[in-house]
C-alpha positions as CSV (number, residue, x, y, z in Angstrom):
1,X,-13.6,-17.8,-65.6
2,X,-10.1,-16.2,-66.0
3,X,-7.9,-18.6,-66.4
4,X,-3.8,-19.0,-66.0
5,X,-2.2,-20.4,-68.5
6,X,1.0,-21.5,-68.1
7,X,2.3,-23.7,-71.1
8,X,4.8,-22.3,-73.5
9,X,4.1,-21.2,-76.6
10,X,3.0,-22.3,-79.6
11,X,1.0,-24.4,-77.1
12,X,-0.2,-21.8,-75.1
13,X,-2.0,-19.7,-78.1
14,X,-3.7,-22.8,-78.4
15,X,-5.2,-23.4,-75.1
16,X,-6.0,-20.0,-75.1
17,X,-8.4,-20.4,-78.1
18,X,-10.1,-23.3,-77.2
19,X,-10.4,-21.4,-73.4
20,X,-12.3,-18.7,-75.2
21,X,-14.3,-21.0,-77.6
22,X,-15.3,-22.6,-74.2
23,X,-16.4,-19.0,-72.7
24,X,-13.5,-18.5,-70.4
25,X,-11.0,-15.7,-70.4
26,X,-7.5,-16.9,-70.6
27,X,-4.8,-15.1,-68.9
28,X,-1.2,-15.8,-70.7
29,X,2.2,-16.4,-68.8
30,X,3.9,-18.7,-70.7
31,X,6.2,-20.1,-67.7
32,X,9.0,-22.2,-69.9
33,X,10.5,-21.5,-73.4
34,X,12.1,-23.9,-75.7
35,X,15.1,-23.2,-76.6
36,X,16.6,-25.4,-79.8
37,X,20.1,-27.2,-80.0
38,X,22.1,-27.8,-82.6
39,X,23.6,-31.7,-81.7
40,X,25.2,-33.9,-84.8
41,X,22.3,-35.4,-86.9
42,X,22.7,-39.1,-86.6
43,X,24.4,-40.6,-89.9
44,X,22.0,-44.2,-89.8
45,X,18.2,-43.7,-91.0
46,X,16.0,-44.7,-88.6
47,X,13.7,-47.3,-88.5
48,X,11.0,-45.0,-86.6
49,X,10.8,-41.8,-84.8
50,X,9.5,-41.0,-81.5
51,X,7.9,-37.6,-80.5
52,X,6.7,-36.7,-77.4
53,X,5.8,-33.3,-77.6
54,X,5.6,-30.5,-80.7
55,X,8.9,-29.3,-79.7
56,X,10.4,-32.6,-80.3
57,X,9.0,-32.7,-84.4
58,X,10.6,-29.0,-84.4
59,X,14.3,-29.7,-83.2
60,X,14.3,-32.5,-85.5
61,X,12.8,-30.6,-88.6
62,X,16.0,-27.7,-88.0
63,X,17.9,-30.8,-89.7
64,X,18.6,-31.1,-93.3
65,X,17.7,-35.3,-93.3
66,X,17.0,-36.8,-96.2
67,X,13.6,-37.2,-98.3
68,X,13.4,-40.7,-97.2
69,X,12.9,-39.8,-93.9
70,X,9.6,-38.6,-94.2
71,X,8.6,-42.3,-95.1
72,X,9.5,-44.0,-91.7
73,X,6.8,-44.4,-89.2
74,X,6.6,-42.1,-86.3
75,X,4.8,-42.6,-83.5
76,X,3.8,-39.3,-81.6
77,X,2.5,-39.3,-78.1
78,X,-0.7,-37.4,-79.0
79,X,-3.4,-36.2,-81.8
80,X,-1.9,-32.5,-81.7
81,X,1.5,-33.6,-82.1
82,X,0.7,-36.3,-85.1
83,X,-1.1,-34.1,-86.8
84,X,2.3,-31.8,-86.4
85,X,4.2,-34.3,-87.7
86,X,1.6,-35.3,-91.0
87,X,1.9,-31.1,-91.6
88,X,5.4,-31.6,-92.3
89,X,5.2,-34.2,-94.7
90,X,5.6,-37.5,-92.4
91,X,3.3,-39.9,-94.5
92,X,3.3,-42.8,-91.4
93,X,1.9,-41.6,-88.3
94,X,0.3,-43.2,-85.3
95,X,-0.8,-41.4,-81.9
96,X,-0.7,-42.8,-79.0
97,X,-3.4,-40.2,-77.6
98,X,-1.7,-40.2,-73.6
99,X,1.5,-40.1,-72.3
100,X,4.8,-41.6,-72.5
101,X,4.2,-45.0,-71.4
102,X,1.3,-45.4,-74.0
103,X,4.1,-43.8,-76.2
104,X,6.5,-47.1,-75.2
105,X,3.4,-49.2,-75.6
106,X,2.2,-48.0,-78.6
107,X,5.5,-48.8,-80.3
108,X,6.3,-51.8,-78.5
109,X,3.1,-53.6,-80.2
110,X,3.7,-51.8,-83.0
111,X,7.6,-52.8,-83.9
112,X,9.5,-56.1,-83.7
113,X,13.0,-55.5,-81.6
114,X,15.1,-55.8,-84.8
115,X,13.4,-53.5,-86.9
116,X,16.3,-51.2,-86.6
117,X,17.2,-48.1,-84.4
118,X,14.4,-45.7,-83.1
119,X,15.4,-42.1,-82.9
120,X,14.1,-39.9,-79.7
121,X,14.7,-36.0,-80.3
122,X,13.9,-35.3,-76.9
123,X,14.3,-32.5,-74.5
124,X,17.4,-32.0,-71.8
125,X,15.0,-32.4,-69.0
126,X,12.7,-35.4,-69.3
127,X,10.0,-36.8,-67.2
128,X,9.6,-40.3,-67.0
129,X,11.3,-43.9,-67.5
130,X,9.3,-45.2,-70.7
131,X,12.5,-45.2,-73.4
132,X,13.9,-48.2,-70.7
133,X,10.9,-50.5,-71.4
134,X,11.7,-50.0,-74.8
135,X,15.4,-50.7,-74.5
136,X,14.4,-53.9,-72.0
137,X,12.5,-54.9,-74.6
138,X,15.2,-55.5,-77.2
139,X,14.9,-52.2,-79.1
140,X,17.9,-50.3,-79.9
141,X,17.1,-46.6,-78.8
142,X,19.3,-43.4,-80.0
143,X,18.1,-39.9,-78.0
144,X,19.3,-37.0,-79.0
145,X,18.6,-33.7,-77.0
146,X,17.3,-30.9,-79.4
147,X,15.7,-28.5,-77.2
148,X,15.7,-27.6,-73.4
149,X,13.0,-25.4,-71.8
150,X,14.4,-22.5,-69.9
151,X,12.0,-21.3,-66.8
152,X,11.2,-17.9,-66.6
153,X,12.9,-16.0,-64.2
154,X,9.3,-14.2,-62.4
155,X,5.9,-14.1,-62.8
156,X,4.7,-10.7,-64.8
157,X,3.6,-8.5,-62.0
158,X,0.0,-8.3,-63.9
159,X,-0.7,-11.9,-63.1
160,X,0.9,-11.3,-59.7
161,X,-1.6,-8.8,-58.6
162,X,-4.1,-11.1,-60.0
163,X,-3.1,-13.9,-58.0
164,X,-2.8,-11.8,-54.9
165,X,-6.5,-9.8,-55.6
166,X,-7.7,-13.2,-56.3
167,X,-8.8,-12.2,-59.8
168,X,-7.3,-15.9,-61.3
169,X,-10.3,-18.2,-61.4
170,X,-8.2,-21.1,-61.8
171,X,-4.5,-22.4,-63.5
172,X,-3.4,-24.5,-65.8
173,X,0.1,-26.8,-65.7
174,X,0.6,-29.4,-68.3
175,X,4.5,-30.3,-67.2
176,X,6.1,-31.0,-63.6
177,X,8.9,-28.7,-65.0
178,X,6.3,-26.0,-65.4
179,X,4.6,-26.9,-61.3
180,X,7.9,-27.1,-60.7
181,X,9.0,-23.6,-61.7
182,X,5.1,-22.1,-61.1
183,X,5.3,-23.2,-57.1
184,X,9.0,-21.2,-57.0
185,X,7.9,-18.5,-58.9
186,X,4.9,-18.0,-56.5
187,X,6.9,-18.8,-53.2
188,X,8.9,-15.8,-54.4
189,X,6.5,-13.3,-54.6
190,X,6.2,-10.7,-51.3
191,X,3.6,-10.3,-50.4
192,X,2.6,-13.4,-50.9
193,X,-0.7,-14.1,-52.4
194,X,-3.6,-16.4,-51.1
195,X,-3.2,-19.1,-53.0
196,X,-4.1,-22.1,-50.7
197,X,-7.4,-22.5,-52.3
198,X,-6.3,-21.8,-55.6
199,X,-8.2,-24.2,-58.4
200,X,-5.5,-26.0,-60.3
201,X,-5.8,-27.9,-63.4
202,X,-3.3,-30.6,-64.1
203,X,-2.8,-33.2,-67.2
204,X,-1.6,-36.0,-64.4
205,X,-0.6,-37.0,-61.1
206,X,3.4,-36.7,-61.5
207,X,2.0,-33.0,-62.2
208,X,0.2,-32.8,-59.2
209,X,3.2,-33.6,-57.1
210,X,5.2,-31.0,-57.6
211,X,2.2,-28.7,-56.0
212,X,2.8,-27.5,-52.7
213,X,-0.7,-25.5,-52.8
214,X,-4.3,-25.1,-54.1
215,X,-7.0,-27.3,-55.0
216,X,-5.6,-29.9,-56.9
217,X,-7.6,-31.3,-60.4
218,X,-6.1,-34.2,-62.1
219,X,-7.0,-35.2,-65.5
220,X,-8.5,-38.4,-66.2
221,X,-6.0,-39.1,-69.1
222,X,-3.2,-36.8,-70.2
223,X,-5.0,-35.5,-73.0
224,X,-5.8,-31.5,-73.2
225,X,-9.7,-32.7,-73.3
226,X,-9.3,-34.2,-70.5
227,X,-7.7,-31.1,-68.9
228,X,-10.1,-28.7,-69.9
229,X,-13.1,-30.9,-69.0
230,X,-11.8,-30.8,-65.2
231,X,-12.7,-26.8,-65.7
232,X,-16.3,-25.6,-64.5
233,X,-18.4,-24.7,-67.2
234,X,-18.8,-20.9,-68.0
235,X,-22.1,-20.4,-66.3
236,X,-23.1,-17.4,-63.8
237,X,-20.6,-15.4,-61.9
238,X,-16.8,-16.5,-61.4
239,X,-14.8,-16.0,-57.9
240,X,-13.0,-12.7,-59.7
241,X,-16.3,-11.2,-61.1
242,X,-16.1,-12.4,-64.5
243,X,-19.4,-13.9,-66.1
């Protein structure tokens, strides 16, 4: 199957190895790209770091904090991102293997509420109200924005002759800010292509709302195994002609 995918990179390099391990042809258009800030490192040490995404573990590491850092815990919100994080040099690192909330619950269980302040390099656009069961919970919470995700401004006109020719088997959204900017991107193109029926792939439901079209596939956690184990396997003859 030829497959759209949509993330940014590194991620979508990624995605687009384990498609081909899994006998699919990936078809790349990364559809958001981080770009990293440069806001005041805080002066305190934390008591633990939260990381959402692998972007999150980079803004920080542009900072010149000190060695003791790498000794606090830091909880990550999945295995690619931990094992990110252990790559640096963190020695203390859980996953929480799902989402934001399982970030929030993973810490909450994890951490008394005076342990100290937990540091959140996060994005400028966020998804999500898990940092407020932290905070309602007694933990002191400083966020710092070190990245935001620009959208592309169009789809490359391969992919949109693709889409139109039906030659895309099937996409891939891992964000609502990447639906978000896929579904303009789309309703932009003239002519427009048939994408009513379009198989789409999504890592949750939060994603799925921001679809205005296709046939809609919702993980059944928001893990990339569960994503890609929503796709068909590779066996006879695709909808574009691909085996």
């Amino acid at each position: 199957m030829r497959l759209l995918v949509t993330r940014p990179e590194p991620e979508a390099t990624r995605t687009a190895e384990r498609l081909r391990a899994l006998g699919h042809e990936p078809v790349m258009a990364p559809l958001l790209e981080a770009i990293f800030l440069d806001p005041p490192q805080p002066a305190f040490q934390p008591a633990a770091i939260l990381l959402t995404s692998g972007n999150g573990l980079r803004g920080l590491l542009r900072w010149s904090f000190p060695a003791s850092w790498f000794d606090v815990p830091v909880f990550a919100v999945g295995d690619r991102t931990a094992e990110a994080a252990r790559d640096a040099g963190f020695s203390k690192v859980l996953s929480a293997n799902g989402d934001g909330d399982a970030l929030a619950t993973l810490a909450i269980a994890t951490l008394a509420p005076g342990a100290g302040t937990l540091l959140y390099p996060a994005a400028v656009d966020r998804a999500g109200n898990w940092p407020e069961r932290l905070i309602a919970g007694g933990h002191a919470l400083f966020l710092v924005e070190v990245y935001r995700m620009d959208p592309a401004a169009n789809l490359p006109d391969s992919v949109a002759n693709d889409l139109r020719q039906r030659r895309i088997d099937g996409v891939l959204l891992y964000s609502p800010r990447t639906a978000k900017t896929f579904v303009q991107l789309v309703a932009g193109l003239n002519p427009q292509p048939p994408v009513d029926d379009l198989p789409i792939y999504t890592l949750s439901e939060t994603i799925a709302s921001m679809l205005t079209f296709g046939a809609v596939f919702i993980a059944a956690e928001p893990t990339d195994d569960a994503l890609l184990a929503q796709i068909p396997k590779g066996m006879g003859t695709s909808p574009s002609g691909v085996r």
